[in-house]
py3Dmol code that shows the C-alpha trace and the ligand (Angstrom):
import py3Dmol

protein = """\
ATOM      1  CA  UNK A   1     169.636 313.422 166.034  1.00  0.00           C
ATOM      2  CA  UNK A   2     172.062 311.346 163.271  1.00  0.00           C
ATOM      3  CA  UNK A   3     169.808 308.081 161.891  1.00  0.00           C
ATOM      4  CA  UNK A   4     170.415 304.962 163.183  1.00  0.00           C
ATOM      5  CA  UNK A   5     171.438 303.547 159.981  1.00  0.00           C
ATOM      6  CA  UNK A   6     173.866 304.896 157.320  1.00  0.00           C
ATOM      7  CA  UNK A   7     174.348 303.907 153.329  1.00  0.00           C
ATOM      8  CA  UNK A   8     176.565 301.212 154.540  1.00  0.00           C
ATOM      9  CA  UNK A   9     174.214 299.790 157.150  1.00  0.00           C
ATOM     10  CA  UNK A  10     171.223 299.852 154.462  1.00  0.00           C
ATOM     11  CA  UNK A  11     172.840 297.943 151.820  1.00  0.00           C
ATOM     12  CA  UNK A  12     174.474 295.443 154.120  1.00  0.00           C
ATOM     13  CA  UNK A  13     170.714 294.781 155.544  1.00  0.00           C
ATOM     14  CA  UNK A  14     169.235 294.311 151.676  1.00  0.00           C
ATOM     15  CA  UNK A  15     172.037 292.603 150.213  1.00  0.00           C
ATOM     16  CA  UNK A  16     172.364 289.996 153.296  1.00  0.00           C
ATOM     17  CA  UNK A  17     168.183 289.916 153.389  1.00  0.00           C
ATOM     18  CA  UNK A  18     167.679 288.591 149.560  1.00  0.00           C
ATOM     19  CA  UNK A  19     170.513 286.068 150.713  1.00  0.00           C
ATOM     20  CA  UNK A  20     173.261 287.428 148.029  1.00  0.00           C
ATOM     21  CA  UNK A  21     176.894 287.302 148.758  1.00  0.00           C
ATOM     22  CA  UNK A  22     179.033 290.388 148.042  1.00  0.00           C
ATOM     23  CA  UNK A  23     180.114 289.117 144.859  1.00  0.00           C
ATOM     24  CA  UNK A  24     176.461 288.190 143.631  1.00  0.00           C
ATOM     25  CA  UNK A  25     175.578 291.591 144.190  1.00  0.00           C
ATOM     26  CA  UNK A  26     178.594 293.114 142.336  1.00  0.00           C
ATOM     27  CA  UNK A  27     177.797 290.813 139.491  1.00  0.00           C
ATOM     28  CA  UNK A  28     174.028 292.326 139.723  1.00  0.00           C
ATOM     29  CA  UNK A  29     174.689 295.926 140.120  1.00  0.00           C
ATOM     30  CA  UNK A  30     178.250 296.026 137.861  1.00  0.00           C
ATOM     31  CA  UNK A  31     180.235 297.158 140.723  1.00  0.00           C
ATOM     32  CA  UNK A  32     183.367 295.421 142.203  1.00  0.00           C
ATOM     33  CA  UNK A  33     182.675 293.248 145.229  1.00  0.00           C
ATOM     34  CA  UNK A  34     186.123 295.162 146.532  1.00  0.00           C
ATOM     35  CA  UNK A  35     183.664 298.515 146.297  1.00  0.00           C
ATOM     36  CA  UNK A  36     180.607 296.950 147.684  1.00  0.00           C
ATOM     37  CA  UNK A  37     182.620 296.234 150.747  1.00  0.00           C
ATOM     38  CA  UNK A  38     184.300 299.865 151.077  1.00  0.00           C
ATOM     39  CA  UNK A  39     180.557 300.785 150.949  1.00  0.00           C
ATOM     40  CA  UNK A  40     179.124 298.651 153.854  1.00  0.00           C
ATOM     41  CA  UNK A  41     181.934 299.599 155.821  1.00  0.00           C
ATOM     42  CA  UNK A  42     181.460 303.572 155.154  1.00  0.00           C
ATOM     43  CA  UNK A  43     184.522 303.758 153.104  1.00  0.00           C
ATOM     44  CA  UNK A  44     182.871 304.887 149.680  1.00  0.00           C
ATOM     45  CA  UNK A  45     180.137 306.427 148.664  1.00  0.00           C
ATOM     46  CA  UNK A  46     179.552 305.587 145.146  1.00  0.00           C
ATOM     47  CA  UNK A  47     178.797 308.089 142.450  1.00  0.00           C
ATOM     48  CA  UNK A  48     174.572 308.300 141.552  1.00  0.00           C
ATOM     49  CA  UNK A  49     174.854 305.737 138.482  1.00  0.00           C
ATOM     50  CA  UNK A  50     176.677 303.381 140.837  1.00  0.00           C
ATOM     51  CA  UNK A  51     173.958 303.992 143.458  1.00  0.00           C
ATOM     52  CA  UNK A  52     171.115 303.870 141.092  1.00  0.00           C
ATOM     53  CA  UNK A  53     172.462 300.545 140.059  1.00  0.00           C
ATOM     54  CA  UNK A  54     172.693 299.143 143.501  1.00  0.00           C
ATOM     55  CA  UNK A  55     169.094 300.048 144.754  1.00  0.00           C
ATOM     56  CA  UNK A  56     167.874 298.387 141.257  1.00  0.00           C
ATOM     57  CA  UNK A  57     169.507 295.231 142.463  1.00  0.00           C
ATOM     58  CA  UNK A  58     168.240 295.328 146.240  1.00  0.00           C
ATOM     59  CA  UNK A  59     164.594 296.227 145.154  1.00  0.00           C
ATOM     60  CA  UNK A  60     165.342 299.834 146.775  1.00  0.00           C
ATOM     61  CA  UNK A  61     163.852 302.988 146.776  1.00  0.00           C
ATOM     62  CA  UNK A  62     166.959 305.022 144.735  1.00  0.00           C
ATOM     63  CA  UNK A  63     165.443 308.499 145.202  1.00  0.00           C
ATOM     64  CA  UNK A  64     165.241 307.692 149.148  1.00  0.00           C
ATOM     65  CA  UNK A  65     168.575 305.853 149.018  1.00  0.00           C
ATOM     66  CA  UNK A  66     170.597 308.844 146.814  1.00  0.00           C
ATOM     67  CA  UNK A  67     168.754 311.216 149.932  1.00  0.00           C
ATOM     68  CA  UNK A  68     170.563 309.323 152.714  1.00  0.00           C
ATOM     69  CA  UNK A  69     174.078 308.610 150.727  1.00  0.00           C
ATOM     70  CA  UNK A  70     173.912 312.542 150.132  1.00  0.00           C
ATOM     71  CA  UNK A  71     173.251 313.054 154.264  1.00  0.00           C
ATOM     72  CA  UNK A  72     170.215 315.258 153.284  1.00  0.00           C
ATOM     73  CA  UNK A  73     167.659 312.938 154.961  1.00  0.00           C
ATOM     74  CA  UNK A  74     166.478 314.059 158.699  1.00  0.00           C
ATOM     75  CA  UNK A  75     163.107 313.715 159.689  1.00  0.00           C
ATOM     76  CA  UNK A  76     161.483 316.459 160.899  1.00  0.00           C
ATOM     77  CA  UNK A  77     158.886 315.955 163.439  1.00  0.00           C
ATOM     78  CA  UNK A  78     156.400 318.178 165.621  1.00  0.00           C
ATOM     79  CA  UNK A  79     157.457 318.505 169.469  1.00  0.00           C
ATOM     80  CA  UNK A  80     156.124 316.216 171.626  1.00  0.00           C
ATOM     81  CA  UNK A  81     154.578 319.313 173.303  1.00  0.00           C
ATOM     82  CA  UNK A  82     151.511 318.565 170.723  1.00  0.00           C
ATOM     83  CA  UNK A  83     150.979 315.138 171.833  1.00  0.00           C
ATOM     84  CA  UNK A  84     151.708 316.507 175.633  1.00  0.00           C
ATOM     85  CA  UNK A  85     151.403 312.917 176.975  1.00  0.00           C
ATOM     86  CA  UNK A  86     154.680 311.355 174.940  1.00  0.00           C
ATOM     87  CA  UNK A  87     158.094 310.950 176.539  1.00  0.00           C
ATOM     88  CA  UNK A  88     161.036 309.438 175.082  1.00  0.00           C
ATOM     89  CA  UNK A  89     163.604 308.353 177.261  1.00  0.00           C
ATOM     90  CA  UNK A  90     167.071 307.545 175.945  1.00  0.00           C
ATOM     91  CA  UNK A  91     169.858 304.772 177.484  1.00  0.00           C
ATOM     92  CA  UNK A  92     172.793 303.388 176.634  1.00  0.00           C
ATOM     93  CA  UNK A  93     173.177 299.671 175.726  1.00  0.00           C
ATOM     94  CA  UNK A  94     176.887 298.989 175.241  1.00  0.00           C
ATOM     95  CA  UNK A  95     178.094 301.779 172.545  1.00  0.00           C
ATOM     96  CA  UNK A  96     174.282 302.053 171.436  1.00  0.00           C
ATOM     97  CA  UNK A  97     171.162 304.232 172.346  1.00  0.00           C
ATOM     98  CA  UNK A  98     168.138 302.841 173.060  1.00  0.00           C
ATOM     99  CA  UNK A  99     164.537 304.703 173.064  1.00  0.00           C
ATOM    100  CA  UNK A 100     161.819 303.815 175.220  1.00  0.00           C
ATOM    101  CA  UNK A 101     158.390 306.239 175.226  1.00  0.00           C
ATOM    102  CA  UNK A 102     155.859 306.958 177.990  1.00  0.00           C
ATOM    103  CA  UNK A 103     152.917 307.452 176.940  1.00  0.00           C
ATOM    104  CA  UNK A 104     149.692 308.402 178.956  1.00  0.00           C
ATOM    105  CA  UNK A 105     145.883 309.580 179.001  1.00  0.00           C
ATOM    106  CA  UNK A 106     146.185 313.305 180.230  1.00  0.00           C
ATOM    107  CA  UNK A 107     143.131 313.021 182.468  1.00  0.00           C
ATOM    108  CA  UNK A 108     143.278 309.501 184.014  1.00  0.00           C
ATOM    109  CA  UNK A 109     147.459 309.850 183.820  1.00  0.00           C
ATOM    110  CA  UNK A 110     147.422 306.624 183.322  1.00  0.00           C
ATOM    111  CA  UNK A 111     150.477 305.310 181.180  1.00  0.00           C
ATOM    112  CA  UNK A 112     151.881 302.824 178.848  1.00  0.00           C
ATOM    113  CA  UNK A 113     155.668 302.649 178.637  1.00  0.00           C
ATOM    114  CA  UNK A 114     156.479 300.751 175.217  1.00  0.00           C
ATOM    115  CA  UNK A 115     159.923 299.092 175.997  1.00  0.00           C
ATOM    116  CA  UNK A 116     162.381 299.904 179.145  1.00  0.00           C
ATOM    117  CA  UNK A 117     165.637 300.476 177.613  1.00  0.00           C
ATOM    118  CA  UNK A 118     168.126 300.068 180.111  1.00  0.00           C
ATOM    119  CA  UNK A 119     167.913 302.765 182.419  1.00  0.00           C
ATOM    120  CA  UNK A 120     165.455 302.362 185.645  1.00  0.00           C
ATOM    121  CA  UNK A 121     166.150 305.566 187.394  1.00  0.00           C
ATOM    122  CA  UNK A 122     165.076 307.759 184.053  1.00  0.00           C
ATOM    123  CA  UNK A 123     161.319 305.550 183.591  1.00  0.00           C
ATOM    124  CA  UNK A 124     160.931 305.841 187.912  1.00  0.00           C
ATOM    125  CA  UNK A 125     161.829 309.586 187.812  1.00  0.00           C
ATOM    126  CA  UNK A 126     159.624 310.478 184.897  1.00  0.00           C
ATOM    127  CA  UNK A 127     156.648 308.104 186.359  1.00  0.00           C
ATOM    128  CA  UNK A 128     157.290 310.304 190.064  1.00  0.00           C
ATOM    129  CA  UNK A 129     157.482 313.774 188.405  1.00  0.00           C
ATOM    130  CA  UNK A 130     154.572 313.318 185.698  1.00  0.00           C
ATOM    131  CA  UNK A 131     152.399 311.577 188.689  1.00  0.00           C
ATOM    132  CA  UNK A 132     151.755 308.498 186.317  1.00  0.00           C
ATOM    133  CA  UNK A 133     149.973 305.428 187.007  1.00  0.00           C
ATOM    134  CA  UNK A 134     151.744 303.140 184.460  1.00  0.00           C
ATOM    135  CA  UNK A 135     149.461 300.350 184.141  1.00  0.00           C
ATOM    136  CA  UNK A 136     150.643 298.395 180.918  1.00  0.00           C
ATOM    137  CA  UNK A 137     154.167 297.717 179.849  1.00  0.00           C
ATOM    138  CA  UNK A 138     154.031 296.909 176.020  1.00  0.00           C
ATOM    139  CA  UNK A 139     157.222 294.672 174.704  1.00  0.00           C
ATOM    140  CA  UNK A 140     158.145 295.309 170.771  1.00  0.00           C
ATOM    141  CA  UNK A 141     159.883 292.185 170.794  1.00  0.00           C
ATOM    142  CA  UNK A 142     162.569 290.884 173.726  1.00  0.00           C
ATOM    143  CA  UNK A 143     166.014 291.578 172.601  1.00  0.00           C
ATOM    144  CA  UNK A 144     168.192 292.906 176.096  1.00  0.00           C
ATOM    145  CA  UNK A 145     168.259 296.235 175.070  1.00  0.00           C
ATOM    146  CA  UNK A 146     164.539 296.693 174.727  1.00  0.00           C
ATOM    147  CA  UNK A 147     164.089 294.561 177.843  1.00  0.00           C
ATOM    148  CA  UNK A 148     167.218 295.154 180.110  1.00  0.00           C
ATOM    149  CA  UNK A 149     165.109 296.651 183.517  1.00  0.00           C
ATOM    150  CA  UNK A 150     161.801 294.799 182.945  1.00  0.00           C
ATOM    151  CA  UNK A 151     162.076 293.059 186.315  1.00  0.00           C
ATOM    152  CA  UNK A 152     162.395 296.185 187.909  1.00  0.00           C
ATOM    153  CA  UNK A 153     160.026 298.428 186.155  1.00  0.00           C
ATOM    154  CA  UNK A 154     157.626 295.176 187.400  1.00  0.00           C
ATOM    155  CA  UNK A 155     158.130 295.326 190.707  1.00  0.00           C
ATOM    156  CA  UNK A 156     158.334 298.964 191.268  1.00  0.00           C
ATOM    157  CA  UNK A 157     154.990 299.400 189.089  1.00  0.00           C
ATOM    158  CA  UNK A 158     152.995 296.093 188.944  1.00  0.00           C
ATOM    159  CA  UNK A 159     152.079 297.231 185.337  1.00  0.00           C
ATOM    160  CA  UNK A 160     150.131 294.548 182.702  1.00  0.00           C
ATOM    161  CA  UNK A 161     152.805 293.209 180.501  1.00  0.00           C
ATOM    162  CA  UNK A 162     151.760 292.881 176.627  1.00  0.00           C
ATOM    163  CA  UNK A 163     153.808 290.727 174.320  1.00  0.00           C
ATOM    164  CA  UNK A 164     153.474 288.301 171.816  1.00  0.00           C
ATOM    165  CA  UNK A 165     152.806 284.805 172.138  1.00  0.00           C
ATOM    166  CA  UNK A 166     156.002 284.266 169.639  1.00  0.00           C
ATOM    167  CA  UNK A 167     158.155 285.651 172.745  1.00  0.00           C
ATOM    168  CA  UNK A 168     156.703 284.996 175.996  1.00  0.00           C
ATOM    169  CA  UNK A 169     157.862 286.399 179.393  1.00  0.00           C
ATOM    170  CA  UNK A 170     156.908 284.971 182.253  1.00  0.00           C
ATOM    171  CA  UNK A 171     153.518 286.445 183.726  1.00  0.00           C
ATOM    172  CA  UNK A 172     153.048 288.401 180.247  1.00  0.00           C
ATOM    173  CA  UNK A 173     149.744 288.818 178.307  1.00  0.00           C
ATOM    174  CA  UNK A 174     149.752 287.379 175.084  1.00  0.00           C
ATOM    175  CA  UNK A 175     148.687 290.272 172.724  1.00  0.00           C
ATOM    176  CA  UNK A 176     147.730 289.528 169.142  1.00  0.00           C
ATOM    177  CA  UNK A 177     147.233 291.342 165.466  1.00  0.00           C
ATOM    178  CA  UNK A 178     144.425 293.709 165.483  1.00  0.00           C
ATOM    179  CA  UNK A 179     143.879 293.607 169.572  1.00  0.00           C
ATOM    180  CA  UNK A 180     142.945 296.682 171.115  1.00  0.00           C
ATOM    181  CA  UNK A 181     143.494 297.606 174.580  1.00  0.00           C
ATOM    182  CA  UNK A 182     141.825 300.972 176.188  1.00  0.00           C
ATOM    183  CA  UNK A 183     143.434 302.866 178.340  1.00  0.00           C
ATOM    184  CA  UNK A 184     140.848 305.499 179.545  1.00  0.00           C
ATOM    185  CA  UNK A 185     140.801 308.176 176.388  1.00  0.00           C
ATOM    186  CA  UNK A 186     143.670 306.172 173.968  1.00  0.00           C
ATOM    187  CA  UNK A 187     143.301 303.083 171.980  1.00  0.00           C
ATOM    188  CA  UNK A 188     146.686 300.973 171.583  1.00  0.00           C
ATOM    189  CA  UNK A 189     146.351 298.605 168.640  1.00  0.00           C
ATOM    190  CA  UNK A 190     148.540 295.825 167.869  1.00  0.00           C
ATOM    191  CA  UNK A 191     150.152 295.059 164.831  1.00  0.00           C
ATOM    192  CA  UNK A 192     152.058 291.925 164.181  1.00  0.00           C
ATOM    193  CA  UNK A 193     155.268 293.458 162.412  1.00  0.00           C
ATOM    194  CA  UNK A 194     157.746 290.039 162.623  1.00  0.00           C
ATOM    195  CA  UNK A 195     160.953 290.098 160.821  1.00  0.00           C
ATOM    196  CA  UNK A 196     163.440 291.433 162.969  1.00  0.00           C
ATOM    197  CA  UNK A 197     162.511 289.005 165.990  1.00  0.00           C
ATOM    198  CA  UNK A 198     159.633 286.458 165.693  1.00  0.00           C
ATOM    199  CA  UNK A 199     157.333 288.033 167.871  1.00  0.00           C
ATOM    200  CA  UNK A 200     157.709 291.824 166.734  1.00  0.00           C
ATOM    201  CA  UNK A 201     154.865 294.043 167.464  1.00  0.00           C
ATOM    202  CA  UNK A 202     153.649 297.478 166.878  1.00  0.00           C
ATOM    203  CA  UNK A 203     151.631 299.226 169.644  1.00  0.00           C
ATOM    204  CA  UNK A 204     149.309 302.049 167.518  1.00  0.00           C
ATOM    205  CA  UNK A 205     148.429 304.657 169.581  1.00  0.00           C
ATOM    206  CA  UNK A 206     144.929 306.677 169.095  1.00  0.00           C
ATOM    207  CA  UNK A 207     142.431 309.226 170.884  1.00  0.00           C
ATOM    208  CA  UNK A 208     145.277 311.648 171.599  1.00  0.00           C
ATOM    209  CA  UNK A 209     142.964 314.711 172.371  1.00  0.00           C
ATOM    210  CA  UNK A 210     144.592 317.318 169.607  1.00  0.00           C
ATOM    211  CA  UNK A 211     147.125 315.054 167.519  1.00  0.00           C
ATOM    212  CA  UNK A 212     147.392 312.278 165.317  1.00  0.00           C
ATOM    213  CA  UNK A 213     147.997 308.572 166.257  1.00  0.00           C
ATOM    214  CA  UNK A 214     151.481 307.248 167.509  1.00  0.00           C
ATOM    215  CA  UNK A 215     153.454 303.912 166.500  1.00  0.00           C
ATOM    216  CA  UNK A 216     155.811 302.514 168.617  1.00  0.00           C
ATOM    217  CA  UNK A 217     157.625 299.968 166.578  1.00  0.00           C
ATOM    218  CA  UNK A 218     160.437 299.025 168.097  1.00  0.00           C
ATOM    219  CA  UNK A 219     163.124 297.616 165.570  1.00  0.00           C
ATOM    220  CA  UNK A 220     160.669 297.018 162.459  1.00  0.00           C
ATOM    221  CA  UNK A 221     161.218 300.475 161.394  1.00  0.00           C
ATOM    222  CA  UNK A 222     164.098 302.946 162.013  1.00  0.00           C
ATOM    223  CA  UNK A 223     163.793 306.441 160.217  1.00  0.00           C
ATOM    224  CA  UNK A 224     165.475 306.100 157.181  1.00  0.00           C
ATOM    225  CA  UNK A 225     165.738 302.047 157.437  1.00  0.00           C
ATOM    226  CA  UNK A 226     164.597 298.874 159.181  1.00  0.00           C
ATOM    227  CA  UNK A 227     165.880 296.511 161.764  1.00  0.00           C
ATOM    228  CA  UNK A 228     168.315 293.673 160.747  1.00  0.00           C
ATOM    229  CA  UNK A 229     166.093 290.838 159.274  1.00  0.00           C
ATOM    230  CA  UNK A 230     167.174 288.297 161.409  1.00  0.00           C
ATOM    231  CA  UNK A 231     164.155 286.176 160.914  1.00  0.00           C
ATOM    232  CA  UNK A 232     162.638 286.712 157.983  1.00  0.00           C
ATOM    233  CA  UNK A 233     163.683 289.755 155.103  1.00  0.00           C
ATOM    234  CA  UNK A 234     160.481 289.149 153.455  1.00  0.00           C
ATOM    235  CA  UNK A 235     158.312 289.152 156.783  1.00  0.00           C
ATOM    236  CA  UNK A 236     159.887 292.014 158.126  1.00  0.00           C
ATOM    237  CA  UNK A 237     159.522 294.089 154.350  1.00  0.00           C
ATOM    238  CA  UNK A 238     155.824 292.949 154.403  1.00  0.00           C
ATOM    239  CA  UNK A 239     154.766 294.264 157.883  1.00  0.00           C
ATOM    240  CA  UNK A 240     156.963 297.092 157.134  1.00  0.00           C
ATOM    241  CA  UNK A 241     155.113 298.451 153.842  1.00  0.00           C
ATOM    242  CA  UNK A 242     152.031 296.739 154.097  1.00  0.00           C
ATOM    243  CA  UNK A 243     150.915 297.907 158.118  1.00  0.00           C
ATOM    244  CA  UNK A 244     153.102 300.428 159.673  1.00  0.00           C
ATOM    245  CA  UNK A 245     153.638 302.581 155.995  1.00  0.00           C
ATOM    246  CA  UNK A 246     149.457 302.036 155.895  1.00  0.00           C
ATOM    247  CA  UNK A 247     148.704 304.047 159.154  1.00  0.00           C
ATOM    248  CA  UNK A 248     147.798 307.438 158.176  1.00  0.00           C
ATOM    249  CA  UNK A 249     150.625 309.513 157.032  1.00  0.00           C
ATOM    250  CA  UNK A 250     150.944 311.864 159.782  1.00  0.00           C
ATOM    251  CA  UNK A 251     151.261 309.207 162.426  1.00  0.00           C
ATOM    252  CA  UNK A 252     154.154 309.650 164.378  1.00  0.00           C
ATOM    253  CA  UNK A 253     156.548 306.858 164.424  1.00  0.00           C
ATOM    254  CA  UNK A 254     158.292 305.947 167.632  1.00  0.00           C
ATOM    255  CA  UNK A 255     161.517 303.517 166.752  1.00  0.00           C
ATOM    256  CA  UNK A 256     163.504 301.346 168.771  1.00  0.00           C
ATOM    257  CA  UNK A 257     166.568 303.506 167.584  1.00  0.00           C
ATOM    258  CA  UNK A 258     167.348 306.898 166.584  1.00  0.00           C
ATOM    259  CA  UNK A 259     164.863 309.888 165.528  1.00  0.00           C
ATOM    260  CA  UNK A 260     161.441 310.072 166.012  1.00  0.00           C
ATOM    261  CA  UNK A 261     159.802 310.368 162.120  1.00  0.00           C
ATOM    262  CA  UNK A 262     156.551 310.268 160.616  1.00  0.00           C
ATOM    263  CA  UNK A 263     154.399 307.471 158.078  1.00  0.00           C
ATOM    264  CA  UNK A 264     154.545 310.300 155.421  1.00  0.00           C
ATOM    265  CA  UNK A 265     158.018 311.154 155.525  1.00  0.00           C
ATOM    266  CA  UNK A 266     158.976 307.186 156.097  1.00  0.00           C
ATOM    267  CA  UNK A 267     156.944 306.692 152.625  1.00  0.00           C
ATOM    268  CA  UNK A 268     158.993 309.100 150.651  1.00  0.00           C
ATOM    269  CA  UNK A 269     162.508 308.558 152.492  1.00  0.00           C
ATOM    270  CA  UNK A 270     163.164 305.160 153.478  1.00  0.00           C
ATOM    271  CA  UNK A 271     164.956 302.718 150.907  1.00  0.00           C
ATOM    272  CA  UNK A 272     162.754 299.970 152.142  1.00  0.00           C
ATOM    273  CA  UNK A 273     159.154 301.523 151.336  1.00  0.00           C
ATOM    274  CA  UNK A 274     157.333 300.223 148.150  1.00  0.00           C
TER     275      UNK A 274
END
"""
ligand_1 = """\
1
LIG
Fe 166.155 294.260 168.430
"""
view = py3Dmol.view(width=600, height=400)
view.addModel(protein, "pdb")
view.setStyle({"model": 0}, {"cartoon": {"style": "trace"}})
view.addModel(ligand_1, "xyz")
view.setStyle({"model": 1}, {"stick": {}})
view.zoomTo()
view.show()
């Protein structure tokens, strides 16, 4: 699966997140702005001294940057047969995909589904054939693509809605940093991760019976890249290095968009880690 984000997408989110205009940032990184835009529209891929100039300007990670301009970066990632209680299900939003993820205690079967994406009829058929009882709905933040069939995944399911307090839906449970809600054998954390939306949260996933933890994060962290910052860059950085790149490094991350990926490889390969 391609990432969700290419060079031009990356440097676009920096550049526009430390507030510099195009010609700021040629100024910075000795580049013309008229390159700088072939760049963030995928015209040009500059040559490594170029490149190495540009992630010195947007405080990125150039080794991790050079990796994704080259097309070499793609997450590899167990199958979800190790977990055995994980589904990601895929929809369309406009010219987009969207990922949403079941997941569920193998005993109880009772489930979590972390976002809804916009397709009903894949979340009811995979509730029916796994024999789920899916008794929280967990909201990374409540942009319509994350969000679109909410109304109907509620009244097929009844399910507990968690969300943050920074964006409400109506009948929701306010969840907050460092909460922890039990669902039979799993733990789902909360992290506050911000940036991208107000409210953004991270539901940590642990007690899997023979794998590591799982992250959803919705659009804090893509493999290879982060959401747009359309709150707050520095907010959105922060939660970025400082909870999800803390988890241990073979969690599995679970992102909004694109491939699944994991803490370790996110460390090593994504511009935006420290
Ligand atoms: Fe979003």
């Amino acid at each position: 699966m391609q990432l969700e984000d290419s060079l031009g997408d990356i440097i676009g989110k920096a550049r526009r997140g430390l507030g510099l205009d195009i010609q700021s940032l040629a100024a910075q990184a000795g580049i013309s702005a008229q390159d700088i835009g072939k760049i963030e529209s995928y015209e040009l891929t500059p040559p490594d001294e170029a490149l190495e100039r540009l992630a010195a300007a947007l405080s990125l990670k150039y080794t991790a940057l050079a990796r994704i301009a080259a097309g070499t970066y793609a997450p590899q990632t167990e199958a979800l047969e190790r977990w055995g209680c994980i589904r990601r299900i895929e929809s369309r939003y406009g010219d987009m995909s969207v990922n949403a993820y079941l997941v569920w205690d193998d005993t109880s079967l009772h489930a979590a589904l972390f976002d809804t994406g916009t397709d009903f009829g894949a979340i009811q058929c995979a509730v029916e054939e796994l024999g789920l009882n899916l008794r929280f709905v967990g909201l990374t933040h409540t942009h319509g693509d994350h969000t679109a069939v909410l109304e109907q995944v509620r009244s097929a399911f009844s399910p507990v809605v968690l969300c943050s307090p920074a964006e409400p839906v109506p009948g929701g449970q306010a969840v907050r940093e460092g909460d922890v809600v039990e669902m039979e054998s799993l733990s789902i954390e909360i992290l506050e991760t911000a940036g991208h939306s107000p409210g953004g949260l991270t539901f940590h996933v642990t007690g899997f019976r023979n794998a590591p933890g799982a992250a959803a994060t919705g659009d804090a962290l893509f493999a290879g890249s982060i959401g747009g910052a359309r709150v707050s860059y520095e907010r959105l950085l922060a939660n970025v290095r400082e909870k999800i790149l803390m988890l241990p490094e073979d969690t599995l991350l679970l992102p909004g968009h694109g491939p699944l990926t994991t803490v370790g490889q996110e460390r090593e390969n994504n511009p935006f880690a420290a």
